[in-house]
C-alpha positions in Angstrom: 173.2 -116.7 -2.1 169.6 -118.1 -1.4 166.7 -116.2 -1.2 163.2 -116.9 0.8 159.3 -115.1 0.4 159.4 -113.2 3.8 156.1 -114.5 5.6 153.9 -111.2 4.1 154.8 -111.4 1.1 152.4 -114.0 -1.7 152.4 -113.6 -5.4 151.2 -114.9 -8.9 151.7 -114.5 -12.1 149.2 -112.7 -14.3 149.7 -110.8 -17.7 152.6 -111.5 -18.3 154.5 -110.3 -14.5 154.1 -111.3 -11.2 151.6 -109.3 -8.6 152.8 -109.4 -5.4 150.6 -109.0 -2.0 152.3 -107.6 0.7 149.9 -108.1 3.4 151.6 -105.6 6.4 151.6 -103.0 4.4 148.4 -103.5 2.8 149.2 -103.2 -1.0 149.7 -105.0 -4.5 152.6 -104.5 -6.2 153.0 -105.5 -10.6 156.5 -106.6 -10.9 157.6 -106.8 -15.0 160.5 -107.7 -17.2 163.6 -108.5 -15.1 162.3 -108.7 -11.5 159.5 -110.9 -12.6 161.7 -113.0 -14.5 163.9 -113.4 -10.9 161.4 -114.3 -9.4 160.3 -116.9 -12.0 164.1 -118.2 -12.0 164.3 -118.5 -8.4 161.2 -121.0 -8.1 161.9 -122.9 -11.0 166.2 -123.3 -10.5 165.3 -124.3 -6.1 169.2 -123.5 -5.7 171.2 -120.8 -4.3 171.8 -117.8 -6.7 175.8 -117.1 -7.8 176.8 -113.8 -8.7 175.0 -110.3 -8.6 172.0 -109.7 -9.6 170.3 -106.5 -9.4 167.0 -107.5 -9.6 167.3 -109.8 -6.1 168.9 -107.1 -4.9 166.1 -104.6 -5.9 163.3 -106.6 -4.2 165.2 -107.7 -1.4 166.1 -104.1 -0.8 162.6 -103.5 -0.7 161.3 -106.0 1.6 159.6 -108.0 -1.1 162.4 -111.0 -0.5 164.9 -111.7 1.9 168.3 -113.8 1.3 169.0 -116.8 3.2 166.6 -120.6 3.3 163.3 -119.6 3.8 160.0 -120.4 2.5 160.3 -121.3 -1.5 160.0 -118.5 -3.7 157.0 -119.7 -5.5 153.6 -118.3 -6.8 150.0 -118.9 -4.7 149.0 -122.4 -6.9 145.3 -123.7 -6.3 143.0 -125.4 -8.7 140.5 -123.7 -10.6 137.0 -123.8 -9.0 134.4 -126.1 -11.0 131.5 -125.2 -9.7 129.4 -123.4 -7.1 128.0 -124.6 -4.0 125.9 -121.6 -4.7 124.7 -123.2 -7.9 124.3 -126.5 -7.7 121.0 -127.7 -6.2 121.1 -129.8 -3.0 119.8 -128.5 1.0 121.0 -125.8 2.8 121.9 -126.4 6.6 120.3 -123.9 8.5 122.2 -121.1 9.7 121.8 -118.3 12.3 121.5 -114.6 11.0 123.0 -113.5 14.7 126.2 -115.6 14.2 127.0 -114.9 11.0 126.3 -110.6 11.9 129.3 -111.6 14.9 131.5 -112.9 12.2 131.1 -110.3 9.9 131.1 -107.5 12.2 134.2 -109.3 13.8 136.0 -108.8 10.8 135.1 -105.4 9.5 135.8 -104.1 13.2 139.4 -105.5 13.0 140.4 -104.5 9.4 139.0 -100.8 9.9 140.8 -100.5 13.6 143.9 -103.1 13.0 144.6 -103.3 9.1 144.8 -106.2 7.2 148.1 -107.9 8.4 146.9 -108.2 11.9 143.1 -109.3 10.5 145.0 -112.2 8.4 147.0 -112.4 11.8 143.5 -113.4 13.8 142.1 -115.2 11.3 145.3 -117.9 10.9 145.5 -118.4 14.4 141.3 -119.2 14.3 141.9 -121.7 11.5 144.3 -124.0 13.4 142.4 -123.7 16.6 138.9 -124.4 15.0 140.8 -127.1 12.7 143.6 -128.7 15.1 142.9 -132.3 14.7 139.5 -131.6 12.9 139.7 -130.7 9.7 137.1 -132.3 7.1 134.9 -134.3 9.7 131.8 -132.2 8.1 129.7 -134.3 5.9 128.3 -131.3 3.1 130.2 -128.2 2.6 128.3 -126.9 0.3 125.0 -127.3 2.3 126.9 -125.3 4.8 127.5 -122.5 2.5 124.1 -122.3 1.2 122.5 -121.8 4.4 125.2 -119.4 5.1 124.4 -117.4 1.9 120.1 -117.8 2.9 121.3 -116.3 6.0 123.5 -113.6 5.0 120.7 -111.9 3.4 118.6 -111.3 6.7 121.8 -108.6 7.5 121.8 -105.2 6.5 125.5 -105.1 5.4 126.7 -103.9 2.8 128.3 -106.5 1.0 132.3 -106.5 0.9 134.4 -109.4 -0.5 137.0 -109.4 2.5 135.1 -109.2 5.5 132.2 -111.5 3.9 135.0 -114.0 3.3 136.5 -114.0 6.7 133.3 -114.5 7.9 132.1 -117.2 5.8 135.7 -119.3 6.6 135.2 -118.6 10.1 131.8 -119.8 9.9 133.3 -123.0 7.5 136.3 -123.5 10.0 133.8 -123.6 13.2 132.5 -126.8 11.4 135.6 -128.4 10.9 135.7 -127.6 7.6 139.4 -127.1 6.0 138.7 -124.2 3.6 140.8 -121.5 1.7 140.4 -118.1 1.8 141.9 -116.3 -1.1 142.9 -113.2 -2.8 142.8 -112.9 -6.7 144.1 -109.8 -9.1 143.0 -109.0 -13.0 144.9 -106.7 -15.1 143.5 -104.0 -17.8 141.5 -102.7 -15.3 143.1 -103.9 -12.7 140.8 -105.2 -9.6 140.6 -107.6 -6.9 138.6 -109.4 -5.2 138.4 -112.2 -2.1 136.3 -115.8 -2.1 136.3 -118.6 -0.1 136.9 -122.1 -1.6 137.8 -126.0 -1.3 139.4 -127.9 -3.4 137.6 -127.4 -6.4 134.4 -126.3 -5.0 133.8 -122.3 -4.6 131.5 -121.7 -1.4 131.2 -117.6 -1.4 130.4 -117.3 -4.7 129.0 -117.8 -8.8 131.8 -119.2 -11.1 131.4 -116.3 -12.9 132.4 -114.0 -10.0 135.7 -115.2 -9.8 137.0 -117.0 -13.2 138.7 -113.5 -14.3 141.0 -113.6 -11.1 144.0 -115.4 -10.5 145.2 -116.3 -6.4 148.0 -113.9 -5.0 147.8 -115.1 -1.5 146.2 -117.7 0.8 144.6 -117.5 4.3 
């Protein structure tokens, strides 16, 4: 028997299990001892399972994975950031106040009134129609997110990783540049938090901000 990640479920591994994002229903999940270790086995064997096994058949029983080929059972795998376009020195391209306030309002409307699976939805289908046949013609992302961030401040938001994340790959996105939003988890307290980044290069935020957090999912 195979097994596949349905398409809302993402996970990593952190402390020793695996947290799992299951973006319909809005929740992370800590997964330890033998349902972690399925999961491990089944992205590191790439073949069909033989035989029972009641762990499969507990997360496949709740939603979390689903038998037959599918997409690979394997965790969310991005570099580390290096640096900060927020810290490094360099010009920031300007950047309108009103625009970003759209974005941003954009996607606090939708998560209050749709939830997060349809937000994620939205936002997907925005990155292949801003990108389709685009991506990475833009010169200095990190200029862009600088004036971004100069601009952010004008608004009087209150400042929330998921919709300021959205907003600032929508932004990206609009100027063809082929950026990751992503979700990251601690443990002992647990906590999450969203950033924006490329390749190696973090655009939403200090190192510091995220280095405790490892990547669950990917928009």
């Amino acid at each position: 028997m195979s097994y596949h990640l349905p398409s809302h479920v993402s996970f990593g591994f952190v402390g020793g299990g695996a947290v799992l994002l299951d973006i319909e229903a809005d929740r992370y999940l800590m997964l330890r001892g033998a349902e972690a270790g399925a999961l491990a086995a089944l992205g590191t064997s790439g073949a069909p399972r033989s035989g029972a096994d009641p762990a499969l058949d507990r997360l496949t029983a709740r939603g979390l994975l689903a038998k037959g080929p599918g997409a690979a059972v394997l965790p969310i795998s991005v570099p580390a950031p290096t640096a900060s376009a927020l810290e490094l020195a360099g010009k920031a391209e300007r950047a309108s106040a009103l625009e970003i306030g759209r974005y941003r309002a954009g996607a606090s409307l939708r998560l209050r009134f749709q939830g997060i699976g349809a937000t994620v939805a939205r936002w997907r289908a925005l990155k292949a129609r801003h990108l389709r046949g685009r991506a990475d013609r833009a010169t200095d992302p990190g200029a862009m997110a600088r004036g971004y961030a100069a601009a952010r401040v004008q608004l009087p938001l209150r400042r929330l990783c998921v919709p300021d994340s959205l907003a600032l790959a929508r932004f990206l996105w609009k100027r063809d540049v082929d950026c990751d939003v992503l979700f990251g988890v601690r443990i002992d307290p647990f906590a999450a938090h969203a950033w924006v980044q490329k390749g190696e290069l973090l655009l939403s935020d200090n190192i510091n901000a995220v280095a405790d957090y490892t990547p669950v999912f990917r928009l």
